[in-house]
N, C-alpha and C positions, 0 to 999 in steps of 0.2 A: 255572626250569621254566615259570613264567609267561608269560614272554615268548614262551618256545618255543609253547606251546599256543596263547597269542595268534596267534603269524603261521601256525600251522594251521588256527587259526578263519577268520582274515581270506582263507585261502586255497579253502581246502575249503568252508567253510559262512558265504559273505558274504553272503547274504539274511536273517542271523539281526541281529536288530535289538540296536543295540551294548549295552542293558540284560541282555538274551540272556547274550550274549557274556560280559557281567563276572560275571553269577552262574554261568557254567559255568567262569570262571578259579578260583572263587573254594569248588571243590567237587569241581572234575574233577582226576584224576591223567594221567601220560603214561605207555603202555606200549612196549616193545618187543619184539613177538615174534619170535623167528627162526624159520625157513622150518620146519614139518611140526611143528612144537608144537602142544598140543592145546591153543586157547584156549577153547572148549565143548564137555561132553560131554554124552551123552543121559542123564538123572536128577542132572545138577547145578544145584543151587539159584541161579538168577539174582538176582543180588545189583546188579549194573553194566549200564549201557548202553553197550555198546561202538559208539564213533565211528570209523570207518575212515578214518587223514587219508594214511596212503600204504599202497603194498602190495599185495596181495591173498589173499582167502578162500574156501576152499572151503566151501557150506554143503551137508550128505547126509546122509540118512538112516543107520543100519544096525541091521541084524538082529544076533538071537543067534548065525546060523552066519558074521559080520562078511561078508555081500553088503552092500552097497553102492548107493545111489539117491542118483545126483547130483542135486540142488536146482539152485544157483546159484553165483556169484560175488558177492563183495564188494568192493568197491573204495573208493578215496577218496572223499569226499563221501558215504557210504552207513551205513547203519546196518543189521539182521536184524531184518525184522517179525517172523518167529515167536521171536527171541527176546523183544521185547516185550511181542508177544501173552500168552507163556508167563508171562512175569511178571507179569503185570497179573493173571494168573487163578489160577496154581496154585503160580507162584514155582520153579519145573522146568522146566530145557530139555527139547523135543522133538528136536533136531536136534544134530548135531557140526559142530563150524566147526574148519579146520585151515589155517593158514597158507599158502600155496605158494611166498610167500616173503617175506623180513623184515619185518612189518607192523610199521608203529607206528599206534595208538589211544591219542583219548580215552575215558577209562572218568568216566562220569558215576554217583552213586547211582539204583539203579531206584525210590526214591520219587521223584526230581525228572520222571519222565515223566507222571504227571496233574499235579502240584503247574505243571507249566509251561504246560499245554495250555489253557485257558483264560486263562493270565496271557499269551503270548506268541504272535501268530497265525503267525509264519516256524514254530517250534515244533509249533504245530498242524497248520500244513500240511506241513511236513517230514514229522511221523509219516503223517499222511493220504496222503502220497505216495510214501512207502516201504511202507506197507500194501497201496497199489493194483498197484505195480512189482513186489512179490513176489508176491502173488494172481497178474498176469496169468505170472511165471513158472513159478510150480507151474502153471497151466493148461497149458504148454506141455508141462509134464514129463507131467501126465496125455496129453495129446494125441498125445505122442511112443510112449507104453506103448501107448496103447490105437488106434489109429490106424496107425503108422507105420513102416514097415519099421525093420531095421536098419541097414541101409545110410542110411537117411535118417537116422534118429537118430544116428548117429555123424559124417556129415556136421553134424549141425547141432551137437554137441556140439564137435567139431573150430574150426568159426565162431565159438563165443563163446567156445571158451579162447582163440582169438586174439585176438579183439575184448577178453576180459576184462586180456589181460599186453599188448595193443597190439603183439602180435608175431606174424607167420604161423610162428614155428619152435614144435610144440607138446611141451613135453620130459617125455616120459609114456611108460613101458613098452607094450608090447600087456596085459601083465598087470594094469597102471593103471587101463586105461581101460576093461577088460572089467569090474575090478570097480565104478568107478564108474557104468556101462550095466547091470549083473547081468546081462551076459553073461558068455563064454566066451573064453581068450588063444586058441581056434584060431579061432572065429569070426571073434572083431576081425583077427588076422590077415589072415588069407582076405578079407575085405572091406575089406581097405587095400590087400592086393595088387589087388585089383579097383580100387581108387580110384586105386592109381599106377599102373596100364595104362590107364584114364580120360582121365588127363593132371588128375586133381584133387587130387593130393598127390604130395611125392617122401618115400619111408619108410626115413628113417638108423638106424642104432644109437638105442633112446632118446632119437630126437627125429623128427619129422612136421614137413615143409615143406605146410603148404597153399599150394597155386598159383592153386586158382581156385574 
């Protein structure tokens, strides 16, 4: 398993300076989620820092009646500031993180996040710089509530699940992605029918061609 984590280090996180490296071989486990597992939930105790080296993650809010506020993606090379965040302070996630599909992670102990940040400046700056990537995306998410039509927010929602699986086919129900917006399946509907008379999506069975 060593080895294995090794050529994910060396792949996903090659700015980490190789003393880094050997005390993350030498503490970290390798996970593999498969696709819609609940890797974090809202009131679970953060124990690990999860390292995202393939894959990808859903991170969202929910409520008691399970609406839904999509946050972000996580991807290789990536780590979850608010999960950090949460550890560092109260040792409880704020957020749910769900697979989209088979992720594998390094899971590092959540004491080694300050115990490195001063011994290790790639370390320092990785956290500084998954803190600032995530701030500016919940900006976006406020920005998109409070600002921004629906039509726009779903257009731009549509842009980074593609950008995030590096594919324009987006494989999500109208029912998906209404709950991920805390809108409504006839809304989204009705406004995808609007986007594929546009010429800005073609809309299949459970899947979204983005065109432009």
């Amino acid at each position: 398993m060593k080895k294995e984590i090794g050529n994910y280090l060396d792949f996903c996180f090659k700015d980490f300076e190789p003393e880094l490296k050997e005390e993350i071989l030498d503490c970290a486990d390798l996970l593999v989620l498969p696709a819609d597992d609940l890797m974090m939930d809202i009131g679970q105790k953060v124990e690990v820092i999860p390292l995202i080296v393939s894959g990808q993650v859903k991170v969202f809010r929910e409520d008691e009646d399970d609406h839904e506020l999509f946050m972000y993606y996580l991807g290789p090379g990536e780590a979850c500031a608010i999960t950090m965040i949460c550890s560092a302070r109260e040792g409880y996630s704020k957020i749910k993180a769900i697979p989209e599909e088979e992720t594998t992670v390094i899971v590092v102990p959540i004491s080694k996040l300050d115990e490195w940040m001063p011994k290790y400046k790639s370390w320092y700056y990785f956290v500084m710089d998954t803190y600032q990537d995530r701030f500016e995306e919940l900006l976006k998410v406020v920005d998109g509530i409070a600002f921004h039509r629906m039509d726009e927010r779903l257009i731009e929602y549509l842009e980074k699940n593609a950008e995030a699986s590096q594919s324009n086919s987006i494989h999500k129900t109208h029912q998906q992605i209404a709950q991920e917006l805390n809108s409504s399946r006839e809304v989204i509907t009705r406004l995808l029918k609007k986007l594929e008379q546009r010429g800005v999506v073609k809309v299949n069975r459970n899947q979204i061609q983005l065109i432009s």
